[in-house]
C-alpha positions as protocol buffer text, in pm:
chain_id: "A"
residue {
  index: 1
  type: UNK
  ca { x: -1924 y: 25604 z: 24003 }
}
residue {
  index: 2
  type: UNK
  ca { x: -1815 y: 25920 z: 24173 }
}
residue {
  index: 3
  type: UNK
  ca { x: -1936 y: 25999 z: 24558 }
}
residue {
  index: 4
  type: UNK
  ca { x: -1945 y: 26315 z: 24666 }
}
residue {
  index: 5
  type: UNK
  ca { x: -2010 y: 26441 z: 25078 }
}
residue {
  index: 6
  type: UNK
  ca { x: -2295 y: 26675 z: 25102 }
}
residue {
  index: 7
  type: UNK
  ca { x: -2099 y: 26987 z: 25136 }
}
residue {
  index: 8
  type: UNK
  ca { x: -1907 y: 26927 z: 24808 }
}
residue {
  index: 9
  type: UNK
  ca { x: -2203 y: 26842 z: 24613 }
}
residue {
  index: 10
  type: UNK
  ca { x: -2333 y: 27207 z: 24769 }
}
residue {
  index: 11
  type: UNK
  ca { x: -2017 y: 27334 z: 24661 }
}
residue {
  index: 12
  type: UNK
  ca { x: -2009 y: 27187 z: 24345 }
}
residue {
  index: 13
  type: UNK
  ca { x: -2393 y: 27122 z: 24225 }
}
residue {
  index: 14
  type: UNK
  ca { x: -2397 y: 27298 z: 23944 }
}
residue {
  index: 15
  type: UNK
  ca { x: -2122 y: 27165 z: 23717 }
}
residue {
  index: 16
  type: UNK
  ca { x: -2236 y: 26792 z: 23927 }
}
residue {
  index: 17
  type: UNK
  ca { x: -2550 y: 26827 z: 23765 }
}
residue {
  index: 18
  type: UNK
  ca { x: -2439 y: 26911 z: 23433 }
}
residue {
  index: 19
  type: UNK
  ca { x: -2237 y: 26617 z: 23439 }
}
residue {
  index: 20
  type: UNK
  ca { x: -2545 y: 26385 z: 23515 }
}
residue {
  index: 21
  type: UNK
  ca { x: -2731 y: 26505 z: 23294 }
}
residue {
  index: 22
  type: UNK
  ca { x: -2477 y: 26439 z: 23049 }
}
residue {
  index: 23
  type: UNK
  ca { x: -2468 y: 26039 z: 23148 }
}
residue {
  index: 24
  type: UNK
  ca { x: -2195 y: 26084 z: 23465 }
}
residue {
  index: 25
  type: UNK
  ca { x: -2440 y: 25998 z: 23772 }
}
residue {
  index: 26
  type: UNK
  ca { x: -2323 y: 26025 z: 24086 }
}
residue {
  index: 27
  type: UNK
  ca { x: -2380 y: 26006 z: 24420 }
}
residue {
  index: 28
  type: UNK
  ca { x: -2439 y: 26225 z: 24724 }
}
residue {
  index: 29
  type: UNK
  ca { x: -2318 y: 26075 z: 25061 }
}
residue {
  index: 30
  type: UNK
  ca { x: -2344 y: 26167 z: 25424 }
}
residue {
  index: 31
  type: UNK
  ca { x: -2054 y: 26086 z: 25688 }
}
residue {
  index: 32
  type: UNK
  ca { x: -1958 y: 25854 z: 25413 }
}
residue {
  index: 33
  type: UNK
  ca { x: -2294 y: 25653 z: 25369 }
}
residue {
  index: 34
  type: UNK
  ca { x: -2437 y: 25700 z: 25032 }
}
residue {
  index: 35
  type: UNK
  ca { x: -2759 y: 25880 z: 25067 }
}
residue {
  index: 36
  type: UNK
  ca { x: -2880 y: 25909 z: 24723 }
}
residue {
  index: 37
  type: UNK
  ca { x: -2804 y: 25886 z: 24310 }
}
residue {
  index: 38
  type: UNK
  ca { x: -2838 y: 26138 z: 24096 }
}
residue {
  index: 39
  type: UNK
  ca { x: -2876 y: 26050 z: 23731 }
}
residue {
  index: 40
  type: UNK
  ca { x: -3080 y: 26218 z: 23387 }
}
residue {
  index: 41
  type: UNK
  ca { x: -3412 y: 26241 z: 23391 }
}
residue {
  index: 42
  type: UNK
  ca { x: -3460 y: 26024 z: 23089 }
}
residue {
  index: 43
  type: UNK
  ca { x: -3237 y: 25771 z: 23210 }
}
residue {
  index: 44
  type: UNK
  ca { x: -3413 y: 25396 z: 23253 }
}
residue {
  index: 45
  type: UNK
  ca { x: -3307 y: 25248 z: 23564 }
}
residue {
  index: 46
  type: UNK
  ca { x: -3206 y: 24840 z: 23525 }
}
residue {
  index: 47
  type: UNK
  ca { x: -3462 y: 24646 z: 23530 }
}
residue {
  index: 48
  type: UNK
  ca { x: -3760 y: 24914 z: 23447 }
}
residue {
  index: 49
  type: UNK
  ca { x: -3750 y: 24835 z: 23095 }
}
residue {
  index: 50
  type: UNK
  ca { x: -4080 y: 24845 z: 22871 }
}
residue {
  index: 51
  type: UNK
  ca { x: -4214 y: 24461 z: 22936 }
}
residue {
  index: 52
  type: UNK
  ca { x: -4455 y: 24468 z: 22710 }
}
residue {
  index: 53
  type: UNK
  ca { x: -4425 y: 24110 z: 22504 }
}
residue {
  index: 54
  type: UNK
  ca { x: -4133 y: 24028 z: 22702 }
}
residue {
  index: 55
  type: UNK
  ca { x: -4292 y: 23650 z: 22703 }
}
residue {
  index: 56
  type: UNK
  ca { x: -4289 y: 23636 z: 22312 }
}
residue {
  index: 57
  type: UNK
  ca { x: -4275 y: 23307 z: 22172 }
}
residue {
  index: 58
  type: UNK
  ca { x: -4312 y: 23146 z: 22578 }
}
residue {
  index: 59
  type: UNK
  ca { x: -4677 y: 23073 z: 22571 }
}
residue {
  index: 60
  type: UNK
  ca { x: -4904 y: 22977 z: 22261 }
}
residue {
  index: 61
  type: UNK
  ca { x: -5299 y: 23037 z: 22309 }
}
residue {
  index: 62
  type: UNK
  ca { x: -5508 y: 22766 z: 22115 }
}
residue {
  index: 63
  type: UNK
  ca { x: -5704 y: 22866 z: 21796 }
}
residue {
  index: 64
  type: UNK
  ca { x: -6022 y: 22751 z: 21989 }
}
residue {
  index: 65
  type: UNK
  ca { x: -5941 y: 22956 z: 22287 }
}
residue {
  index: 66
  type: UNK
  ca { x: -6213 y: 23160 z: 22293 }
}
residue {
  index: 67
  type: UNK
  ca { x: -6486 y: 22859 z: 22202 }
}
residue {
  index: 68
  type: UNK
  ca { x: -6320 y: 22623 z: 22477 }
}
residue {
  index: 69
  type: UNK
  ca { x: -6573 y: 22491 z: 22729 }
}
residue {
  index: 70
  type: UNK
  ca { x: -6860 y: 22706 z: 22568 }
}
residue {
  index: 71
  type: UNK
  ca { x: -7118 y: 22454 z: 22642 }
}
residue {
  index: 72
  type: UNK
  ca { x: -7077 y: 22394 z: 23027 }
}
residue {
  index: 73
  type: UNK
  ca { x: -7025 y: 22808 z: 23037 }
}
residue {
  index: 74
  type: UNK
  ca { x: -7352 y: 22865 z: 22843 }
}
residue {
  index: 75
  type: UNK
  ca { x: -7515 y: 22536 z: 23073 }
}
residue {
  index: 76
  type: UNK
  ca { x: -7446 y: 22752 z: 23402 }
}
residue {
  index: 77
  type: UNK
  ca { x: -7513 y: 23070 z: 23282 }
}
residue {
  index: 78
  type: UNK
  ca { x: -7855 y: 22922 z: 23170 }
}
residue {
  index: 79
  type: UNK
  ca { x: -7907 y: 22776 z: 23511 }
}
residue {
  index: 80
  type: UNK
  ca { x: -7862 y: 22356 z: 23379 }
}
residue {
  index: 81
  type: UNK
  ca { x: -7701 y: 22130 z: 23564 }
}
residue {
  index: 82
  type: UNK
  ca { x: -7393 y: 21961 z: 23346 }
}
């Protein structure tokens, strides 16, 4: 990935962002440390992915889930000892 000092990214940010937003992300540095990574807007970072059913086919729930221990629920909601 390409690293660019401060004062070239200045220099340069124009045609640096073009390229980013094309899918060339970079990376801005100061005194050589990298300071922070530029990349598109739309772009998913690793590991942000949608995780919705990402346990699919992990876990079963019972057919009598919700009637499981309906007696002892309905027995303290009613206020009887079990």
């Amino acid at each position: 990935m390409l690293a660019v000092n401060i004062h070239e990214a200045k220099t340069h940010l124009s045609r640096l962002v073009e390229d980013a937003a094309h899918g060339k992300p970079f990376i801005i540095a100061k005194a050589g440390k990298p300071m922070v990574k530029v990349i598109p807007f739309s772009a998913v970072e690793q590991g942000a992915e949608r995780r919705l059913g990402f346990m699919s086919g992990e876990i079963s729930v019972p057919d009598d889930f919700d009637r499981m221990d309906s007696t002892s629920i309905t027995a303290l909601f009613e206020g009887k000892e079990q």
